[in-house]
CHARMM-style PDB file with segment names, atoms N, HN, CA, C and O in Angstrom:
ATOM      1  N   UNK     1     146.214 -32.050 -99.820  1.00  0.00      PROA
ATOM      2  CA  UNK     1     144.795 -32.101-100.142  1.00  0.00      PROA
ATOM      3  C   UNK     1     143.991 -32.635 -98.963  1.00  0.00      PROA
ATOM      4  O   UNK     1     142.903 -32.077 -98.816  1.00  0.00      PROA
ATOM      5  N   UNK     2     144.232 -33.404 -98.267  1.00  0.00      PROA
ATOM      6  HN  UNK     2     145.115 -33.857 -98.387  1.00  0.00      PROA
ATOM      7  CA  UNK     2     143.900 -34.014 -96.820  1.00  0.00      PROA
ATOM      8  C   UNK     2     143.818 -33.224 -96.102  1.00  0.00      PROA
ATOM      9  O   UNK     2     143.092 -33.637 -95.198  1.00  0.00      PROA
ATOM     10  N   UNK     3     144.150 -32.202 -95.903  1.00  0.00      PROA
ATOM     11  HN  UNK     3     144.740 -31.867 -96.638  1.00  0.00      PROA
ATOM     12  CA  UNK     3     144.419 -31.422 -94.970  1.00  0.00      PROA
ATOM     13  C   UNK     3     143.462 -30.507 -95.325  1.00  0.00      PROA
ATOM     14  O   UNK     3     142.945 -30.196 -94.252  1.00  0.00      PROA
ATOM     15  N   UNK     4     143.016 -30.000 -96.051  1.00  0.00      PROA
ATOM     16  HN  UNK     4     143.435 -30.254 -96.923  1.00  0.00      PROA
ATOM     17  CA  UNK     4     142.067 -29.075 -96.690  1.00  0.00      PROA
ATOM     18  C   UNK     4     141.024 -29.537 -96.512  1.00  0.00      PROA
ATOM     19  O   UNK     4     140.301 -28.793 -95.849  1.00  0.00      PROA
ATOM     20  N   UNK     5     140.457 -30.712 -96.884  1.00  0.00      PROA
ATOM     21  HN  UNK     5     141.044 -31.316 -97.422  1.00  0.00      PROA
ATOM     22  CA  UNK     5     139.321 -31.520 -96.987  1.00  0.00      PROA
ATOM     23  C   UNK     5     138.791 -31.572 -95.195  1.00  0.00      PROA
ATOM     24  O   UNK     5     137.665 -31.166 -94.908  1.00  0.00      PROA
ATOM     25  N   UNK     6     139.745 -32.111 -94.097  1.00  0.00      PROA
ATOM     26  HN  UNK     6     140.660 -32.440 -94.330  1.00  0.00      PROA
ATOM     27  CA  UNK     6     139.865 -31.813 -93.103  1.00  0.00      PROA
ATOM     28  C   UNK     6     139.265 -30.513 -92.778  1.00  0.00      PROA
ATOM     29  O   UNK     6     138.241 -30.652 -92.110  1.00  0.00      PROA
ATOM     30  N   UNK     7     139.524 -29.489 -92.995  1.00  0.00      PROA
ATOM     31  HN  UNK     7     140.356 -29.377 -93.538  1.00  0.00      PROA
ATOM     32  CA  UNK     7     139.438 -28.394 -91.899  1.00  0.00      PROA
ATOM     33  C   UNK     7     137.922 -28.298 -92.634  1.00  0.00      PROA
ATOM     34  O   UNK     7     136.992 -28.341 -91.829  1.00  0.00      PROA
ATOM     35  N   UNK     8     137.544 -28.172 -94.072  1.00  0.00      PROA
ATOM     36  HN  UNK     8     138.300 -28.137 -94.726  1.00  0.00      PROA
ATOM     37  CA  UNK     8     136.496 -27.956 -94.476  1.00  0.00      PROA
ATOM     38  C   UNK     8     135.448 -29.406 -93.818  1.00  0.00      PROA
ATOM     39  O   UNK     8     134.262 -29.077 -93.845  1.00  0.00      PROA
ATOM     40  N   UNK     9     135.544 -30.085 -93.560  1.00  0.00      PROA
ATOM     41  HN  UNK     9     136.507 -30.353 -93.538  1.00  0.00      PROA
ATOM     42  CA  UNK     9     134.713 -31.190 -92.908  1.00  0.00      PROA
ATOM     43  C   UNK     9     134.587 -30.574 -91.630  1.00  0.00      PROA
ATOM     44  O   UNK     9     133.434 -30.264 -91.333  1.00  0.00      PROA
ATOM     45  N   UNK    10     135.607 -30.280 -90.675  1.00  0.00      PROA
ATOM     46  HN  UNK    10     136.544 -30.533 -90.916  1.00  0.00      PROA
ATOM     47  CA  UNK    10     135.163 -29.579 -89.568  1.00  0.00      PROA
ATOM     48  C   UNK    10     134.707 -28.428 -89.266  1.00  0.00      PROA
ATOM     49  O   UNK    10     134.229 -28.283 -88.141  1.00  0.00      PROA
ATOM     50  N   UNK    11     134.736 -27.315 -90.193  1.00  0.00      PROA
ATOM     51  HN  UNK    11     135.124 -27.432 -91.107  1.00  0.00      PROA
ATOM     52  CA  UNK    11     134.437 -26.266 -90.179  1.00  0.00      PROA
ATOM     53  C   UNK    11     132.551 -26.155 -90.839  1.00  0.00      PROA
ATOM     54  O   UNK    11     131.988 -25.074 -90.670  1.00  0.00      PROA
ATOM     55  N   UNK    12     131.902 -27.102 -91.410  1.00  0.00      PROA
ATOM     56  HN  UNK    12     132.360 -27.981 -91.547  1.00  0.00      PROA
ATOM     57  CA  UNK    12     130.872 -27.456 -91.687  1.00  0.00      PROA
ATOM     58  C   UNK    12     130.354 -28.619 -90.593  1.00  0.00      PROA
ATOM     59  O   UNK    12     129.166 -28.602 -90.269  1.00  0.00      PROA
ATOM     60  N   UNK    13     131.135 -29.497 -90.100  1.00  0.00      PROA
ATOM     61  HN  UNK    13     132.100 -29.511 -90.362  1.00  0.00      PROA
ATOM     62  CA  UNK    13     130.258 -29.613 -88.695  1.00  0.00      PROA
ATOM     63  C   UNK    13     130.096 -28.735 -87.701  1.00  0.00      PROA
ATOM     64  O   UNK    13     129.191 -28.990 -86.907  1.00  0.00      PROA
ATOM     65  N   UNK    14     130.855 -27.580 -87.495  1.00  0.00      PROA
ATOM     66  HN  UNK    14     131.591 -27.373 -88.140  1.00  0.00      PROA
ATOM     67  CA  UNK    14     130.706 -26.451 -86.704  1.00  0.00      PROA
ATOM     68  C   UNK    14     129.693 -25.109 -86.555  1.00  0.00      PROA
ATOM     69  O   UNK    14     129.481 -24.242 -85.707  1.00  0.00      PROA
ATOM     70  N   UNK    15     129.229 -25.443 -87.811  1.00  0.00      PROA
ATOM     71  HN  UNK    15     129.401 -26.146 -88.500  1.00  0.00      PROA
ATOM     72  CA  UNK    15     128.532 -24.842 -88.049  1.00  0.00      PROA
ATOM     73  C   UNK    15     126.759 -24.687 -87.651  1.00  0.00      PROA
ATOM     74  O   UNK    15     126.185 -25.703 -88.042  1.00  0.00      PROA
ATOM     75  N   UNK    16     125.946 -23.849 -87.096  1.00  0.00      PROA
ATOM     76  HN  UNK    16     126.413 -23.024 -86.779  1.00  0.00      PROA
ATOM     77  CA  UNK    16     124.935 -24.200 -86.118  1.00  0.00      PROA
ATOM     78  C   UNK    16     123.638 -24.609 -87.227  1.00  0.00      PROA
ATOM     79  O   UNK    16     122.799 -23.735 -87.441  1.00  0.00      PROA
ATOM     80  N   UNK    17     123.552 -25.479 -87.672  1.00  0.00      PROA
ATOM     81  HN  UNK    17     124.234 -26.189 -87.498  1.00  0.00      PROA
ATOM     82  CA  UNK    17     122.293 -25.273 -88.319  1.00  0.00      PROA
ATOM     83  C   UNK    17     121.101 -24.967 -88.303  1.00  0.00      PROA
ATOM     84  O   UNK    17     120.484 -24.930 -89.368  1.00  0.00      PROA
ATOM     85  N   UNK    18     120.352 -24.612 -86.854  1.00  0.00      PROA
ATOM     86  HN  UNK    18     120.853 -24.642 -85.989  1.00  0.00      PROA
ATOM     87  CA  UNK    18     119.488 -24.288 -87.092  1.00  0.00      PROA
ATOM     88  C   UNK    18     119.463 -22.636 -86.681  1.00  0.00      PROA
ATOM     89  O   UNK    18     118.528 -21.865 -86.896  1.00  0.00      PROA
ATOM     90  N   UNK    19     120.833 -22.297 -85.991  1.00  0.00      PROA
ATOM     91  HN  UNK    19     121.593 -22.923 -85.817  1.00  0.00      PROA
ATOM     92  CA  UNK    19     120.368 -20.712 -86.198  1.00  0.00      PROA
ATOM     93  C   UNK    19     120.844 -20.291 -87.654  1.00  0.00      PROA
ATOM     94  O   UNK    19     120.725 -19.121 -88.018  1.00  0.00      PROA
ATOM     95  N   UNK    20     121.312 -21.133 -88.367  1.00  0.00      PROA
ATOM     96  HN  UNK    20     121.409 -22.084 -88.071  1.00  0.00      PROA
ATOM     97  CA  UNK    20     121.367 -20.179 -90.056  1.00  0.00      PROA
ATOM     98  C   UNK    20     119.937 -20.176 -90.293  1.00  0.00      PROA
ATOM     99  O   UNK    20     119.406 -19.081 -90.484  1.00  0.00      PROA
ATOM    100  N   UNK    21     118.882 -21.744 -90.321  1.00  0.00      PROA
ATOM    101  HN  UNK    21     119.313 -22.632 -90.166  1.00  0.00      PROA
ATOM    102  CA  UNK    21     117.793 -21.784 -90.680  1.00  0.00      PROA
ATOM    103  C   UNK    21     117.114 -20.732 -89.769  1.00  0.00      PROA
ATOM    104  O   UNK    21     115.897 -20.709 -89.952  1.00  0.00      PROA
ATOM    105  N   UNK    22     117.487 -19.995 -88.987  1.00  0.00      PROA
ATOM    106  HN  UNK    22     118.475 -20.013 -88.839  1.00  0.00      PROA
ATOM    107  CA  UNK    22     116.357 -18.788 -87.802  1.00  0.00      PROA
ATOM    108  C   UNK    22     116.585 -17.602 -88.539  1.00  0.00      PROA
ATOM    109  O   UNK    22     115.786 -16.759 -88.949  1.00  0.00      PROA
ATOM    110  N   UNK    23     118.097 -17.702 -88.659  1.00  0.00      PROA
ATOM    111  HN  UNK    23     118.745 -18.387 -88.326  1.00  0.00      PROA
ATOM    112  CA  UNK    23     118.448 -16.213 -89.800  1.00  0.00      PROA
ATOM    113  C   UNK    23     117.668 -15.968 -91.182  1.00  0.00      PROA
ATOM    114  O   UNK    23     117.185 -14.951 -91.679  1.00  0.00      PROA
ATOM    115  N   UNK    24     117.739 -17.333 -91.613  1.00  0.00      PROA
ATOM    116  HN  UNK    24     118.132 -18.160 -91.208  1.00  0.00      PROA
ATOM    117  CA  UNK    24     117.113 -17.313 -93.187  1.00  0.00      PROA
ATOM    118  C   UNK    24     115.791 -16.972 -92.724  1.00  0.00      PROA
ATOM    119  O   UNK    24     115.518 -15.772 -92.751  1.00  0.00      PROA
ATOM    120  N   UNK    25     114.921 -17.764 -92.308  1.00  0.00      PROA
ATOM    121  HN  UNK    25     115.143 -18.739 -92.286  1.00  0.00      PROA
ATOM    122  CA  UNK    25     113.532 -17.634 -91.982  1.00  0.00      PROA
ATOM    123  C   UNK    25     113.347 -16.115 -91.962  1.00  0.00      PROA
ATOM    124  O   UNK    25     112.687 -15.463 -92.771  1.00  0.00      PROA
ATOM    125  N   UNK    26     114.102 -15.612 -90.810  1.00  0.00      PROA
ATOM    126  HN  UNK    26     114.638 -16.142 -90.153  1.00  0.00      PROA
ATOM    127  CA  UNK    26     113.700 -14.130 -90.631  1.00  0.00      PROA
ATOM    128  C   UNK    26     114.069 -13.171 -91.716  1.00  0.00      PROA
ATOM    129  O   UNK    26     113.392 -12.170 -91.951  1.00  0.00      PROA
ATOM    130  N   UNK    27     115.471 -13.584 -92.567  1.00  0.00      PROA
ATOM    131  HN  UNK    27     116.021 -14.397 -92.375  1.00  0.00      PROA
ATOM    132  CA  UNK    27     115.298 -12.293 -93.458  1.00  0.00      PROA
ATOM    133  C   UNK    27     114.716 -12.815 -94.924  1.00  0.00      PROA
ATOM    134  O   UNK    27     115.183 -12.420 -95.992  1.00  0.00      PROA
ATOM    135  N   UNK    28     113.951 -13.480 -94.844  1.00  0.00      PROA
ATOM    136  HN  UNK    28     113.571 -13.801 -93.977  1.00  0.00      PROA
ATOM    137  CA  UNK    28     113.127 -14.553 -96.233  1.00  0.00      PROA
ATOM    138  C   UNK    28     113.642 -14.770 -97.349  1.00  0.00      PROA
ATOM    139  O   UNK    28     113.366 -14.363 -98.478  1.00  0.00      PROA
ATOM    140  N   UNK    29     115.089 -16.035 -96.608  1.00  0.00      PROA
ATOM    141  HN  UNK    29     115.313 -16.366 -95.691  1.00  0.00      PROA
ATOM    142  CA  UNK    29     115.896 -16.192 -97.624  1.00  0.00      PROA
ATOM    143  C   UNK    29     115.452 -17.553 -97.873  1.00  0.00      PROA
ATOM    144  O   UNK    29     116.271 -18.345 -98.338  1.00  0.00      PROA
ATOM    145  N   UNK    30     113.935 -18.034 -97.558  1.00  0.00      PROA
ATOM    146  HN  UNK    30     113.269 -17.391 -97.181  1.00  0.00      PROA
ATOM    147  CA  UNK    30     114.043 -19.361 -97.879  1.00  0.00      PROA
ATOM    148  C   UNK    30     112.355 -19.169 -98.768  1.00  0.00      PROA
ATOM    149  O   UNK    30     111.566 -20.110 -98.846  1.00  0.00      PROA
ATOM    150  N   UNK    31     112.081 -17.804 -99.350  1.00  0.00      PROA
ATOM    151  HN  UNK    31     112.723 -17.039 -99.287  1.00  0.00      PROA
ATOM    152  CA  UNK    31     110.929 -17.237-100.044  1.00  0.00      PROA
ATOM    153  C   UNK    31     110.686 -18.057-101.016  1.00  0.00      PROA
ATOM    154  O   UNK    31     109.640 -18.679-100.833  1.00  0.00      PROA
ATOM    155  N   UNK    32     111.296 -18.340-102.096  1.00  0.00      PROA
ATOM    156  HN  UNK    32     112.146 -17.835-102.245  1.00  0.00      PROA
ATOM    157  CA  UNK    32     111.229 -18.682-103.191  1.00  0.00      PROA
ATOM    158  C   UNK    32     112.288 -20.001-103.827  1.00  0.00      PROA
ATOM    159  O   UNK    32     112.892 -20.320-104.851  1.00  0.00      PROA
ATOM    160  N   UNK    33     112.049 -20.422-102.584  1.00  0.00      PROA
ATOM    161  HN  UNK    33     111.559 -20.164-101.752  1.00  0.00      PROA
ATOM    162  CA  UNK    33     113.301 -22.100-102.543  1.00  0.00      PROA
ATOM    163  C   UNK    33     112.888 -22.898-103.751  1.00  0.00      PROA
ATOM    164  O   UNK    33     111.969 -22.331-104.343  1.00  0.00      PROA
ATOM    165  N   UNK    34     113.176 -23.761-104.180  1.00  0.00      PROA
ATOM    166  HN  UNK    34     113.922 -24.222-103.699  1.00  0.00      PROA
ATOM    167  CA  UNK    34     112.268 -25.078-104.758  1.00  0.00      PROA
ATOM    168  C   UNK    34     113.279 -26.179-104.201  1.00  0.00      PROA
ATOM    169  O   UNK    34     113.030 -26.966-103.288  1.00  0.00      PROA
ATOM    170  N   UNK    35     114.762 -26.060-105.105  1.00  0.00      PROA
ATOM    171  HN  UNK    35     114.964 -25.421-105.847  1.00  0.00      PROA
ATOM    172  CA  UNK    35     115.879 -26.725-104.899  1.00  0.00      PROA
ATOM    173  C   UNK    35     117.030 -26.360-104.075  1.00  0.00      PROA
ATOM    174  O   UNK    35     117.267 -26.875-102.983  1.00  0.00      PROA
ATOM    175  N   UNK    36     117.521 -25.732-104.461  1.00  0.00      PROA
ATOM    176  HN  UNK    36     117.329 -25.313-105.348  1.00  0.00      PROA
ATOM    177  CA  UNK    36     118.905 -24.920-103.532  1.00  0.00      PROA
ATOM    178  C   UNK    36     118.390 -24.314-102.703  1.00  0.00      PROA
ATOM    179  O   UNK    36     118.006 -23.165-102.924  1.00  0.00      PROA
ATOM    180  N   UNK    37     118.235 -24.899-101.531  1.00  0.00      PROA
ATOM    181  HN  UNK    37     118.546 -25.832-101.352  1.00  0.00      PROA
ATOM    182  CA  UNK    37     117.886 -24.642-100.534  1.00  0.00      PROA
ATOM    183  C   UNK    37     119.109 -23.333 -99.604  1.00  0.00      PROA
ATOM    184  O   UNK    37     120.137 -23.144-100.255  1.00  0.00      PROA
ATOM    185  N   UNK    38     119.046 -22.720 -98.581  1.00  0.00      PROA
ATOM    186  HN  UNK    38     118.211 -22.874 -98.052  1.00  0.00      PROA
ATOM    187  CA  UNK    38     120.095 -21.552 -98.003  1.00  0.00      PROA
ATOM    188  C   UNK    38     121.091 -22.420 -97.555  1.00  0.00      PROA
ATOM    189  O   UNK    38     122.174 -21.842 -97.657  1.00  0.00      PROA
ATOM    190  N   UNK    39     121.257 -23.915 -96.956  1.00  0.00      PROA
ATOM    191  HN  UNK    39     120.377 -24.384 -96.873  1.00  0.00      PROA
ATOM    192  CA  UNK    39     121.955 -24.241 -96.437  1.00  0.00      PROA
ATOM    193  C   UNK    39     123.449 -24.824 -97.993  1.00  0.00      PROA
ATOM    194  O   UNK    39     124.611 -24.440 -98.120  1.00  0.00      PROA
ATOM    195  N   UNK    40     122.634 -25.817 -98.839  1.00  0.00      PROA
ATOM    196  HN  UNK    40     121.689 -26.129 -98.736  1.00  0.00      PROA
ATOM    197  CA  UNK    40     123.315 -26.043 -99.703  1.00  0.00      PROA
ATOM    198  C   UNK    40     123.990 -24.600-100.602  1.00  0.00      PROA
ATOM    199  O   UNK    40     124.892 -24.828-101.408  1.00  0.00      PROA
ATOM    200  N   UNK    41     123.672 -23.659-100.477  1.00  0.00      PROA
ATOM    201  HN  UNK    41     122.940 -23.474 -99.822  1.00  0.00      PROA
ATOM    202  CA  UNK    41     123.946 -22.311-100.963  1.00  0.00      PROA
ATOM    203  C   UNK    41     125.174 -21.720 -99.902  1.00  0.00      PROA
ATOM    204  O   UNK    41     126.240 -21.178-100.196  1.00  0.00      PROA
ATOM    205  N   UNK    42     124.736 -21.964 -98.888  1.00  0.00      PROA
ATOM    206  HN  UNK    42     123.871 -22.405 -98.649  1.00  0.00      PROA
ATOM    207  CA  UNK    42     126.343 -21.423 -97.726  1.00  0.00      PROA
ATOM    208  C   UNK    42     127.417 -22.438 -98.307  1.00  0.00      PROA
ATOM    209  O   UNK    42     128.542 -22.050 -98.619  1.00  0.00      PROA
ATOM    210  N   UNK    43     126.858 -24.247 -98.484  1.00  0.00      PROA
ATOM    211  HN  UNK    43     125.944 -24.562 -98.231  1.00  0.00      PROA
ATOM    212  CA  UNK    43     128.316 -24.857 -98.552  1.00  0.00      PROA
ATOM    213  C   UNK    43     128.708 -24.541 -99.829  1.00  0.00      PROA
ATOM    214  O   UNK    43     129.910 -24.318 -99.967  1.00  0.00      PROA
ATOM    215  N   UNK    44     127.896 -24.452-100.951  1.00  0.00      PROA
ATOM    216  HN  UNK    44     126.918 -24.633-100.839  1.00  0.00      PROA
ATOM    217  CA  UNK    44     128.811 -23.966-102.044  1.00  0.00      PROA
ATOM    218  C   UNK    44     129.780 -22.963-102.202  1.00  0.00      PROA
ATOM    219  O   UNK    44     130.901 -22.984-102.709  1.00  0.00      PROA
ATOM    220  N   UNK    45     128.975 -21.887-101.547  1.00  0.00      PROA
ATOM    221  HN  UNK    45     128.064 -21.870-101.135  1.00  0.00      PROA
ATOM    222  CA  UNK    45     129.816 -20.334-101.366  1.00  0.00      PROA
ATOM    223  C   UNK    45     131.219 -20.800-100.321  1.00  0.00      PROA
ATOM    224  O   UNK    45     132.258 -20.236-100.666  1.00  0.00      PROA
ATOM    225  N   UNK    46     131.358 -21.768 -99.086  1.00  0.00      PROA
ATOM    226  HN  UNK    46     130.514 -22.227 -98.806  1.00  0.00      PROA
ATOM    227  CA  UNK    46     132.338 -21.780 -98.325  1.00  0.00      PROA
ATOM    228  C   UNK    46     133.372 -22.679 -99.139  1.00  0.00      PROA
ATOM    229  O   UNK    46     134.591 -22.545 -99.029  1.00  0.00      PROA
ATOM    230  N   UNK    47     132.780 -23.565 -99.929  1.00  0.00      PROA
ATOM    231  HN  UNK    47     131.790 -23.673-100.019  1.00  0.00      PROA
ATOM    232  CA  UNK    47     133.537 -24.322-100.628  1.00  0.00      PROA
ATOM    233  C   UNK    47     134.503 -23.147-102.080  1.00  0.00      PROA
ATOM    234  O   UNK    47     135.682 -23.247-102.419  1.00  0.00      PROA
ATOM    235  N   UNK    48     133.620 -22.321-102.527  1.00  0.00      PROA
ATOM    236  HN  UNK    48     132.662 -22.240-102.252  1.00  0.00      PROA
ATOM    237  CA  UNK    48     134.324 -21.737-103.724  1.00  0.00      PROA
ATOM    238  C   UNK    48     135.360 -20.847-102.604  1.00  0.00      PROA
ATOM    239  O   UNK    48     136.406 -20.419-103.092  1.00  0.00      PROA
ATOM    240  N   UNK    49     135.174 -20.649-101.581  1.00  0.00      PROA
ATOM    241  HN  UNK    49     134.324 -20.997-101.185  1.00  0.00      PROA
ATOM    242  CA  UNK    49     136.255 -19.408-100.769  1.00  0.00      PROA
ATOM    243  C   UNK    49     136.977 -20.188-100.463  1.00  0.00      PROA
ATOM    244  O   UNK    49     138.040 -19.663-100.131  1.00  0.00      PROA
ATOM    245  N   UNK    50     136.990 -21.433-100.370  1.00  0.00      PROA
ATOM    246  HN  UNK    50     136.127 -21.860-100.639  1.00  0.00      PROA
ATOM    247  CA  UNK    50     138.367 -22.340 -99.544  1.00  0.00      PROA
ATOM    248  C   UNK    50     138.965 -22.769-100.701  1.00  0.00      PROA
ATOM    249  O   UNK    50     140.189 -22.894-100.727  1.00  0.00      PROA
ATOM    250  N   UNK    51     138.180 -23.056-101.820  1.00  0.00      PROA
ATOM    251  HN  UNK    51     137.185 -22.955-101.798  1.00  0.00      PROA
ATOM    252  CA  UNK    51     139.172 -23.552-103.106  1.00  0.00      PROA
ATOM    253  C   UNK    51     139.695 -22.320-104.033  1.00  0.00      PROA
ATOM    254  O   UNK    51     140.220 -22.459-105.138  1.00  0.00      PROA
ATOM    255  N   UNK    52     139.509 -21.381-103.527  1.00  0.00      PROA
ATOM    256  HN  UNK    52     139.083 -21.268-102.629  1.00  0.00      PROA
ATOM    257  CA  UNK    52     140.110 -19.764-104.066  1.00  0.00      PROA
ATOM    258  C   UNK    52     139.527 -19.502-105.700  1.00  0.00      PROA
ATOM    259  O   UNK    52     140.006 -18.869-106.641  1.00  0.00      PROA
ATOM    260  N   UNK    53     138.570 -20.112-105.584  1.00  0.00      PROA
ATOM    261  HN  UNK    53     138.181 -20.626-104.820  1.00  0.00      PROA
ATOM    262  CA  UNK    53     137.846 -19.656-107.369  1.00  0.00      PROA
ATOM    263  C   UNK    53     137.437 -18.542-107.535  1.00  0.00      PROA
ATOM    264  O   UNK    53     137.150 -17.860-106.551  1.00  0.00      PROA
ATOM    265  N   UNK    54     137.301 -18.065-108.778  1.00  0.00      PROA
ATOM    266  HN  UNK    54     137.534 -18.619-109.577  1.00  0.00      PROA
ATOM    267  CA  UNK    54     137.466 -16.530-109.185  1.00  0.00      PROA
ATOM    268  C   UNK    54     135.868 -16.093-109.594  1.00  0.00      PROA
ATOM    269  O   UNK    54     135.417 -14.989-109.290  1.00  0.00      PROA
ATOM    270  N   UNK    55     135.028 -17.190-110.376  1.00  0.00      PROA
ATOM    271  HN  UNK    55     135.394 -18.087-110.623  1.00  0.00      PROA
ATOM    272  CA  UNK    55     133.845 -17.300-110.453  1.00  0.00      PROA
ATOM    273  C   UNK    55     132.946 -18.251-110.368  1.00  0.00      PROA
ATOM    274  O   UNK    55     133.356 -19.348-109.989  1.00  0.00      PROA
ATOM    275  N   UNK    56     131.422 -18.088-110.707  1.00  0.00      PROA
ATOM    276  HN  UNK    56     131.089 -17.196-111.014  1.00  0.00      PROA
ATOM    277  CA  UNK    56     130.511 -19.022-110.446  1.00  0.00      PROA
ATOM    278  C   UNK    56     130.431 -19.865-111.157  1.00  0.00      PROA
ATOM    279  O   UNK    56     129.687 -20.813-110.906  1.00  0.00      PROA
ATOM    280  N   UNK    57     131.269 -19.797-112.436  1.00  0.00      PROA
ATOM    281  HN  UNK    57     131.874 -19.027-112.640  1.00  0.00      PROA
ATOM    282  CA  UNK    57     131.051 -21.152-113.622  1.00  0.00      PROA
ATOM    283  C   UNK    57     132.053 -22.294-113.168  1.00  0.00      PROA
ATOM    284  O   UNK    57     131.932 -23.481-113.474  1.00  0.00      PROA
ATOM    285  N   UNK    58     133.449 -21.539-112.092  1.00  0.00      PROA
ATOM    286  HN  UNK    58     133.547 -20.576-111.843  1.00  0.00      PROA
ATOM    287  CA  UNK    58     134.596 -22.615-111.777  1.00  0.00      PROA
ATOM    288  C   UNK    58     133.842 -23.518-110.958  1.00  0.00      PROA
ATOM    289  O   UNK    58     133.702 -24.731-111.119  1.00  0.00      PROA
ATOM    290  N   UNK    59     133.195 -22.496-109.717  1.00  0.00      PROA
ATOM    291  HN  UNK    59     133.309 -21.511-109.586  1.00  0.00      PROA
ATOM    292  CA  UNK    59     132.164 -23.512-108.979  1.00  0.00      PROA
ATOM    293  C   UNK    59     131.713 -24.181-109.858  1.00  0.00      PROA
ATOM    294  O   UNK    59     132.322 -25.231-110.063  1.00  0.00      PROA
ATOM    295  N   UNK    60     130.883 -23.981-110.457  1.00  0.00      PROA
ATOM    296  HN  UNK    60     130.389 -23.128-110.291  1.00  0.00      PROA
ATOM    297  CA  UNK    60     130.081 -25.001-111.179  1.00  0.00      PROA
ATOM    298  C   UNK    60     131.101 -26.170-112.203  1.00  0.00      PROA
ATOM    299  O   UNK    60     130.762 -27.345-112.346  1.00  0.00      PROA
ATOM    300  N   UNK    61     131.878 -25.807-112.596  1.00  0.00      PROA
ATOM    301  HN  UNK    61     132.154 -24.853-112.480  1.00  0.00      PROA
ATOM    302  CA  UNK    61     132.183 -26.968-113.310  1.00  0.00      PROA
ATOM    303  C   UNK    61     133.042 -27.832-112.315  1.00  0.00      PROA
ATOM    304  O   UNK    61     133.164 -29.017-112.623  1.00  0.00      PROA
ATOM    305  N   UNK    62     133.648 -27.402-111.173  1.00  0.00      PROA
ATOM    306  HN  UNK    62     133.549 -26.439-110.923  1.00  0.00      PROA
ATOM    307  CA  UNK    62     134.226 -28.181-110.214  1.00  0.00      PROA
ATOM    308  C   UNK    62     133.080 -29.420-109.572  1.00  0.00      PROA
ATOM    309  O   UNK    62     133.393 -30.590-109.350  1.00  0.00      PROA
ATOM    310  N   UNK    63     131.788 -28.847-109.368  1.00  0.00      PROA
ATOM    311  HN  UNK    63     131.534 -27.897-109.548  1.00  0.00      PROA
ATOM    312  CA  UNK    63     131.182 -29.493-108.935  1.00  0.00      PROA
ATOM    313  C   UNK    63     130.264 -30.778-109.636  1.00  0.00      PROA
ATOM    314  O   UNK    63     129.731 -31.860-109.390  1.00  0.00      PROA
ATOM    315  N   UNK    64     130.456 -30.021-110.434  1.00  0.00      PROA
ATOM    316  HN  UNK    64     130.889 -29.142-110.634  1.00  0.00      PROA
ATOM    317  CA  UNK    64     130.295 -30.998-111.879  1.00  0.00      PROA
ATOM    318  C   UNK    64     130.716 -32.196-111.813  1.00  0.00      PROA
ATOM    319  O   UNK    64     130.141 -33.269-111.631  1.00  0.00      PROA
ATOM    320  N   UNK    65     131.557 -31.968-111.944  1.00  0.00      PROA
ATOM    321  HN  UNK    65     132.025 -31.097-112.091  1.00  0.00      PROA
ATOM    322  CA  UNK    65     132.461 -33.052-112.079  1.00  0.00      PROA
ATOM    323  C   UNK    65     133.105 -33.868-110.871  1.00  0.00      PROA
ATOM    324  O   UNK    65     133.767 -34.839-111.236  1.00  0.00      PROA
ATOM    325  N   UNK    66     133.047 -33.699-109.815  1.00  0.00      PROA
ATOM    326  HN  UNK    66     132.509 -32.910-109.519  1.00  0.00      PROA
ATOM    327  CA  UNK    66     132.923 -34.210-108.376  1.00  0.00      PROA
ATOM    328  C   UNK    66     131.243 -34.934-108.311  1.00  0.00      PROA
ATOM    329  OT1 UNK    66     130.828 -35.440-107.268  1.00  0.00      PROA
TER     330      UNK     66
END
């Protein structure tokens, strides 16, 4: 489990934040924000692909409960 947690900690500091925020801007993925903002929306999505979940409710109740 350490080891997982690991690569996902580094693989989200690696990540450029402000050219996602240049990408979003330009294709107006940040139109109709209030809360879930594009960035918290990438870590959820990288998080459900590294923990191999099948749908959006596993996300959600994983996170739930974390």
């Amino acid at each position: 489990m350490g080891k997982s947690n690991h690569f996902l900690g580094q693989l989200i500091k690696s990540l450029n934040k402000a050219k996602i925020t240049e990408f979003s801007l330009k294709h107006g993925g940040e139109r109709y924000i209030k809360k879930f903002n594009y960035f918290t929306h990438l870590l959820t999505m990288l998080y459900g692909v590294m923990t191999r979940f099948e749908s959006l409710r596993e996300i959600e109740t994983a996170m739930t409960a974390e």
